[in-house]
Each structure stands twice: as C-alpha cells, then as structure tokens.
C-alpha positions as CSV (number, residue, x, y, z in Angstrom):
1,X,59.3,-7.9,-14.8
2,X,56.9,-8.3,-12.0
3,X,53.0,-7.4,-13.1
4,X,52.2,-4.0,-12.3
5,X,48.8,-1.9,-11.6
6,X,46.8,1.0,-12.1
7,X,46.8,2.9,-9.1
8,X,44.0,5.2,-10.6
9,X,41.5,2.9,-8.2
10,X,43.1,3.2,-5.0
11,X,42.9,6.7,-6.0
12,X,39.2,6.6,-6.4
13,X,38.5,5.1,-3.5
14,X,40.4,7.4,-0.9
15,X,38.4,10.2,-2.6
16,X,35.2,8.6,-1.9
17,X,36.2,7.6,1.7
18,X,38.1,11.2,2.4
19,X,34.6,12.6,1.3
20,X,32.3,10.8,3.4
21,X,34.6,11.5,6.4
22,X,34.7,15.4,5.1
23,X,30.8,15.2,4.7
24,X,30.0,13.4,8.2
25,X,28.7,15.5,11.2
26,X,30.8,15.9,14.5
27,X,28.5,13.7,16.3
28,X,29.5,10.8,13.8
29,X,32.6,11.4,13.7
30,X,33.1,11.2,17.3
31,X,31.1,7.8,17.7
32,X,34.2,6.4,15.8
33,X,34.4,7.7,12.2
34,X,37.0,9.7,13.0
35,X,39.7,7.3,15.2
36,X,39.0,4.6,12.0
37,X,39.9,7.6,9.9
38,X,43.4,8.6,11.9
39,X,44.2,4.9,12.1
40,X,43.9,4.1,8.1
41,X,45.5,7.0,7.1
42,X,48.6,6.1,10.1
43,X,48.6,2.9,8.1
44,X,48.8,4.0,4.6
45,X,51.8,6.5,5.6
46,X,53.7,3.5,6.9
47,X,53.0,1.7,4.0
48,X,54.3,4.1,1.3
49,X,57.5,5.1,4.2
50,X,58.0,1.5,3.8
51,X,58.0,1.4,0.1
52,X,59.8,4.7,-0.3
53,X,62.2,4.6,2.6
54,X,62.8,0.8,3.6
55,X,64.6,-0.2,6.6
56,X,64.0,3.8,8.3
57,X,62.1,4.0,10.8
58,X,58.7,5.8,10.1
59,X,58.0,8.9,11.6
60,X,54.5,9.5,13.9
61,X,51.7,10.7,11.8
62,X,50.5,14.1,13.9
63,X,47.1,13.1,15.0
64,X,44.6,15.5,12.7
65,X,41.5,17.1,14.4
66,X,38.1,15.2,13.9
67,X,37.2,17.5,11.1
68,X,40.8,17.2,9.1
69,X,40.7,13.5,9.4
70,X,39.5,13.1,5.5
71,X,42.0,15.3,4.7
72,X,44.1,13.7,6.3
73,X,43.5,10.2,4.8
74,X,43.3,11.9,1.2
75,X,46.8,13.1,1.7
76,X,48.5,9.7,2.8
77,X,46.3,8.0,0.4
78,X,47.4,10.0,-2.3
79,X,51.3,9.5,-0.8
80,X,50.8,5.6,-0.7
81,X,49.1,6.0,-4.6
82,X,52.4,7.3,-5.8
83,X,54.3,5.2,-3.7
84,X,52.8,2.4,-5.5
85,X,53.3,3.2,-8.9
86,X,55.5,0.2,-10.8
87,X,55.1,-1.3,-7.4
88,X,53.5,-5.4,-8.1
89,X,49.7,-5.2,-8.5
90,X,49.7,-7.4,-5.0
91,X,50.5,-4.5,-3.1
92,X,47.6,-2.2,-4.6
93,X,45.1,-5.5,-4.3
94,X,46.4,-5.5,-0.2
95,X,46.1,-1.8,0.0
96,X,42.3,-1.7,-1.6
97,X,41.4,-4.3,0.2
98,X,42.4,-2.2,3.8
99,X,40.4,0.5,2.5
100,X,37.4,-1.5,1.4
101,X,37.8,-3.2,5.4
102,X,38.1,0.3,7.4
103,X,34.9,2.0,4.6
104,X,33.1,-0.7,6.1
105,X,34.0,-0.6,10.3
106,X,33.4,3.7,9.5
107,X,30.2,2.6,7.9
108,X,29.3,0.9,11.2
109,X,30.5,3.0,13.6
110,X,28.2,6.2,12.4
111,X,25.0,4.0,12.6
112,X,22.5,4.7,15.4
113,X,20.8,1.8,17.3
C-alpha cells in the first residue's frame, strides 16, 4: 500500500493563506493578491476534480469578487484536503509546495516600492 499523509497541514496552510487574503485591504488585493488568489484556488479545484472525478472534464470555477477570494481558496482547499485523504503523500508534498509558491508571489505582489 502506497505511503499516505496527513492532510491536517495542507489544511493549516489554506487557513493561514485564506486569512491573509480575508485580512488584506482592497488596494492590495487589486495590485495582484487577489488574481493569485482566483488562480490557486482554480488550481486546487482541478486538482481534487481530478482525483475525485478522473477523466471528466472540470467544470469553470465562477470567478469570486476581490473580497470572497479567501473564501474562495479556503473552500477549494478544504475540497482538495479531502480529496487527498489516502491519496500517496507525493500528492500532498506537490500540493503544499503550490501553496507555499503562490503565499510567496501574494507576498510580493502587495508590497509597495
């Protein structure tokens, strides 16, 4: 049986990242918080309508309002957690290592100067 992971930190870290989007002002947002935000969370849904739903084609995720985009990540994150459960532990390591990637370009794009 193939080696399997604890999805509890994938978990952790969509919190943290759906917070910081939540907590951000509109002006940040706008200077690219917000498009990173839609375009992770677009990624995560395909990649637990992959796991649960292979070879169907994935539906368009309806693009969230600048202010809903941490909602929006939580709620595919959340998806993609469950998705993963008894998935292999390579999947989880590829998925934190997305969110640890687009925490970093949304850490960039809200800086001024």
């Amino acid at each position: 049986m193939p080696d399997t992971a604890d999805v509890t930190p994938l978990v952790t870290a969509v919190d943290r990242l759906a917070d910081r989007l939540r907590a951000m002002p509109h002006s940040a947002l706008r200077r690219g918080a917000a498009a990173r935000g839609r375009v992770l969370a677009t990624e995560l849904a395909r990649r637990a309508h992959v796991l649960e739903s292979p070879g169907r084609p994935c539906p368009p995720l309806p693009e969230a309002d600048d202010f809903a985009v941490g909602d929006q990540l939580a709620v595919t994150g959340h998806d993609l957690a469950e998705a993963l459960r008894g998935a292999p532990a390579d999947q989880l390591a590829a998925a934190l290592a997305l969110l640890d990637a687009a925490e970093a370009e949304i850490t960039a794009s809200t800086r001024i100067g």
